[in-house]
C-alpha positions as a Python dict, from the first residue, in 0.01 Angstrom:
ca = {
    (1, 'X'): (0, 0, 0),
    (2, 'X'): (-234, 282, -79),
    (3, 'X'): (-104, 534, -374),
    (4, 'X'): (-226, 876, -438),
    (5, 'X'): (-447, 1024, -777),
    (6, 'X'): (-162, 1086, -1010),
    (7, 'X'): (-154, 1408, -1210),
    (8, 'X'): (-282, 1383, -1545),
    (9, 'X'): (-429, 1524, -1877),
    (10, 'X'): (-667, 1414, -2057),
    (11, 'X'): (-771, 1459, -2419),
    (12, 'X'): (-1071, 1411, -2643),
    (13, 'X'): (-1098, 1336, -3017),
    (14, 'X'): (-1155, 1657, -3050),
    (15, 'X'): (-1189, 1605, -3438),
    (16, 'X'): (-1424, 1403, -3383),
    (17, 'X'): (-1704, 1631, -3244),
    (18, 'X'): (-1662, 1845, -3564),
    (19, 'X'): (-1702, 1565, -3809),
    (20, 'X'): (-1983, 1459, -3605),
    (21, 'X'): (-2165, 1794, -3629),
    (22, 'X'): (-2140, 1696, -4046),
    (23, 'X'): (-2230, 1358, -4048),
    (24, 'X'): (-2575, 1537, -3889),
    (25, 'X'): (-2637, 1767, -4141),
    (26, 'X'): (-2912, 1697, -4400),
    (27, 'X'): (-2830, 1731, -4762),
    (28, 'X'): (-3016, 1867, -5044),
    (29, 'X'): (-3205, 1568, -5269),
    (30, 'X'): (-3189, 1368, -4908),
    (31, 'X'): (-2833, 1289, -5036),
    (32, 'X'): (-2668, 1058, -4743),
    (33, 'X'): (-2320, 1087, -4686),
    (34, 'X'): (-2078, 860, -4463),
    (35, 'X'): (-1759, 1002, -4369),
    (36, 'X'): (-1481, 791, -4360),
    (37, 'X'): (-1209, 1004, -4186),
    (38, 'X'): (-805, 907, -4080),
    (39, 'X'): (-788, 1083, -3714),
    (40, 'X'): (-456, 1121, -3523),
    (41, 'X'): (-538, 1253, -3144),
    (42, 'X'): (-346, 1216, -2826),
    (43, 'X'): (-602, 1066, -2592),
    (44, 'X'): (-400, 1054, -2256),
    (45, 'X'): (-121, 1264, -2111),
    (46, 'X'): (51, 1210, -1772),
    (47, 'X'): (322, 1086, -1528),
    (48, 'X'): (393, 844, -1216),
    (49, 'X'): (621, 935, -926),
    (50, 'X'): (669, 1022, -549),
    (51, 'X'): (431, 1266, -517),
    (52, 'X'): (138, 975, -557),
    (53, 'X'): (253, 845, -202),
    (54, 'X'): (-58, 910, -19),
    (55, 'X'): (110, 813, 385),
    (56, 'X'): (337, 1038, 309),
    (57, 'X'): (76, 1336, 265),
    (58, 'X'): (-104, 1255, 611),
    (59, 'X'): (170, 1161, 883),
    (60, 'X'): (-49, 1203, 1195),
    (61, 'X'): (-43, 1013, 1580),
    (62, 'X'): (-214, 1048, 1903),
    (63, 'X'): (-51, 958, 2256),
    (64, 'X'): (-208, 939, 2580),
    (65, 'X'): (27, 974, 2911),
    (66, 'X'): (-207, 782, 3124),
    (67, 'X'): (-237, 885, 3503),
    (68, 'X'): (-43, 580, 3638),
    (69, 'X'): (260, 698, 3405),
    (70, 'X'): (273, 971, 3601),
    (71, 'X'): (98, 940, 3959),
    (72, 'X'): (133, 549, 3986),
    (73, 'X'): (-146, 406, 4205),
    (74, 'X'): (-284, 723, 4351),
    (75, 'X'): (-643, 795, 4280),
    (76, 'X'): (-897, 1007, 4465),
    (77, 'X'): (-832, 1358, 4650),
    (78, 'X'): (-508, 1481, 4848),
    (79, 'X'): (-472, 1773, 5035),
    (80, 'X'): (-164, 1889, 4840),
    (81, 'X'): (59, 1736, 4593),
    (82, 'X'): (443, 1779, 4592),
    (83, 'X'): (603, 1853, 4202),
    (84, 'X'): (669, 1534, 4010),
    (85, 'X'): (918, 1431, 3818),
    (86, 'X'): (1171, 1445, 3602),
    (87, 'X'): (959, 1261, 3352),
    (88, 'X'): (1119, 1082, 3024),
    (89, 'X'): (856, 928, 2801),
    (90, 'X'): (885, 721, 2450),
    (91, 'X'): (568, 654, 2299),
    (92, 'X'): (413, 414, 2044),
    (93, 'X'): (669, 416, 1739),
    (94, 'X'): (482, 570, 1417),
    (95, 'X'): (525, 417, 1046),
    (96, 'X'): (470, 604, 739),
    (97, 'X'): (401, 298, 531),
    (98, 'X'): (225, 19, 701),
    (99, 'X'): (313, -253, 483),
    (100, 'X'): (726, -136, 578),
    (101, 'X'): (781, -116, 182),
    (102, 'X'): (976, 246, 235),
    (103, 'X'): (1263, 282, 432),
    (104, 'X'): (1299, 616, 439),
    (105, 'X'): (1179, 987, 302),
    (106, 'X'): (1368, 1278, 191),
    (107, 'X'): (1155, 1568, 282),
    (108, 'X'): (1122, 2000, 255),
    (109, 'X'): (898, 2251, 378),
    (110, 'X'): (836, 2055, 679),
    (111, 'X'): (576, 2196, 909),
    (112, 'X'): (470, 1983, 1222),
    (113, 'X'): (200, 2085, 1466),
    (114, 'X'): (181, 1905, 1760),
    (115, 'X'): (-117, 1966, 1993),
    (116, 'X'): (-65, 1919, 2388),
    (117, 'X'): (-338, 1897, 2641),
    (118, 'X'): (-321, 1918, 3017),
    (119, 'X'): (-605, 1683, 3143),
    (120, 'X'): (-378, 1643, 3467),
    (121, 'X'): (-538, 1839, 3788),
    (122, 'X'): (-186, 2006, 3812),
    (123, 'X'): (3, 2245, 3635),
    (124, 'X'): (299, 2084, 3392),
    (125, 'X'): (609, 2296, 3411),
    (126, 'X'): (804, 2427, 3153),
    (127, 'X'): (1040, 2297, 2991),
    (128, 'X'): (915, 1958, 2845),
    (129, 'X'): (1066, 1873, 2537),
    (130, 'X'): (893, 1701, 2277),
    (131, 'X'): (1154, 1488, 2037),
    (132, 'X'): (1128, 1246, 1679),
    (133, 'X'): (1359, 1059, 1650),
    (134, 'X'): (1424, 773, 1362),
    (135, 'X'): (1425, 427, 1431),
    (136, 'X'): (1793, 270, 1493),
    (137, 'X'): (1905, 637, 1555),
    (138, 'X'): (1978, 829, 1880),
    (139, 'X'): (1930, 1189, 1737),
    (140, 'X'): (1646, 1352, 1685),
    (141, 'X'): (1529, 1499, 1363),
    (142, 'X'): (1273, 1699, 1535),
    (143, 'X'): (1339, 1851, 1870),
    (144, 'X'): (1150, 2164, 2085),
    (145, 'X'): (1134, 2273, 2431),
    (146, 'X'): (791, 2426, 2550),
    (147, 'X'): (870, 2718, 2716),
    (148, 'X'): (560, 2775, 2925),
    (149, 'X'): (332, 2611, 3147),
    (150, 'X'): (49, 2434, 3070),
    (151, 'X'): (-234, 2479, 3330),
    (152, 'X'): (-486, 2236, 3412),
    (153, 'X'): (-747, 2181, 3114),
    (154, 'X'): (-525, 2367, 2875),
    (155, 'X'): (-484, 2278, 2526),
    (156, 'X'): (-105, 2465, 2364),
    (157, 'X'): (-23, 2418, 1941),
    (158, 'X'): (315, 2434, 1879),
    (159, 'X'): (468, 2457, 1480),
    (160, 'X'): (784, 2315, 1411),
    (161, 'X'): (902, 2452, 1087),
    (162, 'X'): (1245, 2274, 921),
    (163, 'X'): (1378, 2333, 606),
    (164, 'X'): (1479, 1959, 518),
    (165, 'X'): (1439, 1649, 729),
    (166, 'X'): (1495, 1263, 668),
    (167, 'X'): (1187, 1042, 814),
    (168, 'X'): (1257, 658, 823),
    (169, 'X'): (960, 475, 788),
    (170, 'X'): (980, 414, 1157),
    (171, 'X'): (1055, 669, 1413),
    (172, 'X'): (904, 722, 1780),
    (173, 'X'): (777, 1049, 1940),
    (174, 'X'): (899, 1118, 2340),
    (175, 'X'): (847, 1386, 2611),
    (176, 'X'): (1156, 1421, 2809),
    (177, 'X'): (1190, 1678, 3130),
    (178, 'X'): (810, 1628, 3210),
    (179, 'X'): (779, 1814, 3580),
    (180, 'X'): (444, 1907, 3728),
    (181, 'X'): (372, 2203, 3958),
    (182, 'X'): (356, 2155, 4314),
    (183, 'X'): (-4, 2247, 4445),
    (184, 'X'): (-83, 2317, 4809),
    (185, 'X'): (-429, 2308, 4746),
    (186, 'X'): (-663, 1995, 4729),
    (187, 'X'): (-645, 1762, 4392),
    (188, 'X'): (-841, 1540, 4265),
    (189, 'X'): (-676, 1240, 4061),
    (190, 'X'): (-834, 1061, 3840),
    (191, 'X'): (-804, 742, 3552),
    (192, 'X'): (-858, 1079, 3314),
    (193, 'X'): (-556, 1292, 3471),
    (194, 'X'): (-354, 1236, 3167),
    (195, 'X'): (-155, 1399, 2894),
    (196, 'X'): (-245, 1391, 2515),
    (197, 'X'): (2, 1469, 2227),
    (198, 'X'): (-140, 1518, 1900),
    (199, 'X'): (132, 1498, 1591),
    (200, 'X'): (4, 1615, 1253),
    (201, 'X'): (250, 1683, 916),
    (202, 'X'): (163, 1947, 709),
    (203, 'X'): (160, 1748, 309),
    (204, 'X'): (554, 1835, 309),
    (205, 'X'): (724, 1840, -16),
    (206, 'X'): (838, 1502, -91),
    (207, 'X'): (1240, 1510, -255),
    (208, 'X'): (1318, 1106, -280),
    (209, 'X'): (1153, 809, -156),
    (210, 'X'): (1440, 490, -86),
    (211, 'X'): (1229, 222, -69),
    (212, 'X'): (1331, -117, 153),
    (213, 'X'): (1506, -405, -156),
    (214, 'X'): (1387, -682, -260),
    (215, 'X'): (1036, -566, -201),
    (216, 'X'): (742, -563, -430),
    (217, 'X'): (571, -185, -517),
    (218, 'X'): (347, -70, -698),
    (219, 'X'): (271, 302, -885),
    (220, 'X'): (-81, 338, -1013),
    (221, 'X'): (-384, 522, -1128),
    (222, 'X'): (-683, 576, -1267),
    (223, 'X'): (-782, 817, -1550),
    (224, 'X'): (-1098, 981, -1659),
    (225, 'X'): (-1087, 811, -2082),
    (226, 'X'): (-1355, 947, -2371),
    (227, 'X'): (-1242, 885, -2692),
    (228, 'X'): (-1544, 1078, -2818),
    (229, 'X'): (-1633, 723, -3063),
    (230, 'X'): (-2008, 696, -3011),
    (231, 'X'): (-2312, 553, -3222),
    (232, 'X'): (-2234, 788, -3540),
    (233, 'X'): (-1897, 581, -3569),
    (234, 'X'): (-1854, 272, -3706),
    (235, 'X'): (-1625, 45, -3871),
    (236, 'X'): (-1348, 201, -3629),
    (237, 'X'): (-938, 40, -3795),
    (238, 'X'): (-614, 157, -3687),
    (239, 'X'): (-321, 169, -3415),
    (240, 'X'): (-340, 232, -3028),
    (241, 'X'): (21, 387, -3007),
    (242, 'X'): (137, 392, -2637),
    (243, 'X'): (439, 601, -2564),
    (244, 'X'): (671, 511, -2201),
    (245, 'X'): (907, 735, -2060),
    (246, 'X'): (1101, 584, -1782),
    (247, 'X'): (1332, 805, -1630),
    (248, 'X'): (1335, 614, -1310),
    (249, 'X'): (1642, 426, -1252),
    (250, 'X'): (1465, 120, -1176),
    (251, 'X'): (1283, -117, -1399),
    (252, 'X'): (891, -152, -1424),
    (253, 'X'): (634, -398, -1534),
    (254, 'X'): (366, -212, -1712),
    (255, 'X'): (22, -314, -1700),
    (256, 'X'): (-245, -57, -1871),
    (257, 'X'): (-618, -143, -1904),
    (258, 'X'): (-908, -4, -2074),
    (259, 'X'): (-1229, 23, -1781),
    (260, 'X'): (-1576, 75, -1816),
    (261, 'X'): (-1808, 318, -1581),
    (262, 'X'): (-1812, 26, -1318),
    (263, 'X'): (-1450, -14, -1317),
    (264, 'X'): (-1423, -331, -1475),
    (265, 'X'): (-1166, -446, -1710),
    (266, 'X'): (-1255, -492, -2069),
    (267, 'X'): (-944, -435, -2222),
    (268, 'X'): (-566, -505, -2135),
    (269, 'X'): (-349, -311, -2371),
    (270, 'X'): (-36, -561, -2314),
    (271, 'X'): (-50, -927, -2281),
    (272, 'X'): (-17, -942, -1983),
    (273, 'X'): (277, -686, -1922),
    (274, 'X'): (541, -447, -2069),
    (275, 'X'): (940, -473, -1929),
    (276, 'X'): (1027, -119, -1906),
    (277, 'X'): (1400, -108, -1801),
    (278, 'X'): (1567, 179, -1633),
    (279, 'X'): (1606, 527, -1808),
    (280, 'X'): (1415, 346, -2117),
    (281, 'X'): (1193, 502, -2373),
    (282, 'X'): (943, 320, -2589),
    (283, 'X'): (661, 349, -2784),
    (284, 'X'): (430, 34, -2858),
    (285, 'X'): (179, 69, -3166),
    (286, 'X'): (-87, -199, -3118),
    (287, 'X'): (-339, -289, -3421),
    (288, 'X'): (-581, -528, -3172),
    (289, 'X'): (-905, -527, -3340),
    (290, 'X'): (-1068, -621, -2989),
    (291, 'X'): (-898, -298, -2793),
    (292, 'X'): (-950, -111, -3109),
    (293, 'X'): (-1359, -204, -3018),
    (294, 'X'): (-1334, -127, -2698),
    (295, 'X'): (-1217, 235, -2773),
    (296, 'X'): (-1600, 298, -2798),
    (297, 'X'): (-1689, 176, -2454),
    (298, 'X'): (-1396, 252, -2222),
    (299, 'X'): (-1447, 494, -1984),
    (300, 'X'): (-1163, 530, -1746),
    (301, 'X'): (-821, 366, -1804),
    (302, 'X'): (-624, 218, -1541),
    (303, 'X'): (-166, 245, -1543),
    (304, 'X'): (-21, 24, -1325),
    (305, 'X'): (363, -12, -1253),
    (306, 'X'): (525, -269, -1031),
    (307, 'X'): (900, -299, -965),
    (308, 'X'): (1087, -445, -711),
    (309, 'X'): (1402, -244, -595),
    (310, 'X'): (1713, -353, -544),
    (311, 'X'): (1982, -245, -323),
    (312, 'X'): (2205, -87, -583),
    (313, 'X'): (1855, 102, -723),
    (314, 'X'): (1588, 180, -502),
    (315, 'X'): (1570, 558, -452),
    (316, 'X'): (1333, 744, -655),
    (317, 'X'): (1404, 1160, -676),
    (318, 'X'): (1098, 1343, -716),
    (319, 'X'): (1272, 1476, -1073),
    (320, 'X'): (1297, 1115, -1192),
    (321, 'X'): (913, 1059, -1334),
    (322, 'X'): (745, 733, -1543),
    (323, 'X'): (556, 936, -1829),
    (324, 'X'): (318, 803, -2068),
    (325, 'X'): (92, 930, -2357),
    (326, 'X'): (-180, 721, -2537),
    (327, 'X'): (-213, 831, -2914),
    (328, 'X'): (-457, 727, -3131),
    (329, 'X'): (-450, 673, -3509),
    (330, 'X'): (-755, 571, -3650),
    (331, 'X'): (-975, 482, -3983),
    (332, 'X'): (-1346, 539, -3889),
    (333, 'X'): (-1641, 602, -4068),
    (334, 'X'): (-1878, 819, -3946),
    (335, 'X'): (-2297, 774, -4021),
    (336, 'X'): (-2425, 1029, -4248),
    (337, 'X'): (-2841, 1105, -4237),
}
């Protein structure tokens, strides 16, 4: 399952630089001075939650009406053509999630364009009406009529604007009342006379995700990490304190790694995870001389959260957020000249 960039904020050492800009100055009597500092600076702010869904933020389809849905067998060019139809059409259903981990979306500001082009040699008449409906459900959450014709060759947008809607992860897109134009002139049918529907979501604002049980998920990210420890430091001591905010009813198994520019691992801050329990707050101070080392070298750092839902807890508002902050305290001494 694919998850969006999360929002985040990150934070330097910023102590650091200014100790830094002493440890380079040159004393009288070429007197050479190491500075030994304590620093206490929040290296990484930021939060997990349903906005990082990335299918949800590009719900798109294409359908084709192909010219045997709607002239059969008939190819080449008649002298006239009489109107056809009614026409009643379900397409190809369309998932949100392809791995079928979320059952179904809570959604506002909904804005749905859907594109329709007349590649038939006759006019469609008005009146079509394009539906979405959920899977397992016989009303539509989306309906319109299209109140006009549609001429040969003609491409019509049409926005849908709702104020709420609730999208399983399955539903199916259908053209109902389809009629075409009677022509008395000659037409030409080809394996091209056909209909396309385009269906493209505007990034709606997501309110809850309920997500299918006993299924395994997965929140994560990747953060941009300088600590601002480079050559001038040495001898780096202290704590790595990790703070968790869960305010998800659901529990998580933390994993949080320390990367390097090529995205490798060089650090895992638990062994192997954290059990962070619904609605639970901790904070975790870790003295690891080896992920106090790799401080220096760590470039990016890398949250990841896996639950599994149950049935009794497996909707996530978009309130109800996984924070965490990354603190560090440290004993460093810093290179004089």
């Amino acid at each position: 399952m694919k998850f969006l960039i999360f929002s985040k904020k990150g934070y330097a050492l910023w102590g650091i630089g200014f100790l830094f800009t002493l440890a380079s100055c040159t004393f009288n009597n070429d007197v050479k001075v190491d500075w030994q500092p304590r620093i206490v600076s929040p290296l990484v702010n930021g939060e997990l939650g349903v906005f990082q869904q990335p299918d949800i933020q590009d719900i798109s389809d294409v359908f084709v009406i192909s010219a045997s849905d709607v002239f059969g067998a008939q190819r080449g060019t008649v002298p006239s053509l009489p109107a056809l139809g009614p026409f009643n059409f379900v397409l190809n259903p369309t998932k949100i999630s392809n791995n079928d981990v979320i059952d179904e979306i809570g959604v506002s500001n909904v804005r749905i364009t859907i594109n329709l082009r007349n590649n038939m040699p006759v006019t469609m008449a008005s009146g079509v009406v394009v539906a979405l409906t959920n899977s397992g459900e016989t009303t539509p959450f989306i309906e319109q009529t299209i109140d006009r014709t549609v001429a040969p060759g003609e491409n019509i947008s049409v926005v849908i604007d709702r104020s709420t809607a609730v999208i399983k992860n399955t539903f199916a897109a259908s053209l109902s009342n389809l009629n075409t134009v009677a022509s008395s002139t000659p037409v030409t049918i080809t394996n091209n006379s056909q209909i396309e529907l385009r269906l493209q979501f505007d990034p709606p604002t997501v309110d809850y995700i309920q997500f299918v049980p006993n299924t395994t998920n997965t929140f994560e990210t990747t953060v941009d990490f300088d600590t601002g420890l480079d050559e001038n430091t040495d001898e780096v001591t202290g704590n790595l304190i990790v703070n968790l905010e869960n305010q998800v009813p659901i529990d998580f198994l933390m994993a949080i790694n320390l990367l390097d520019a090529s995205d490798n691992i060089i650090s895992t801050i638990f062994n192997p995870t954290l059990n962070l329990t619904a609605n639970q707050n901790t904070t975790e101070t870790l003295n690891s001389q080896t992920i106090i080392n790799n401080l220096k070298n760590a470039k990016k750092l890398q949250i990841v959260a896996t639950f599994s839902p149950t049935v009794q807890n497996r909707r996530i508002d978009n309130t109800a957020k996984l924070k965490y902050n990354l603190v560090a305290d440290l004993q460093l001494k810093i290179k004089g000249n």
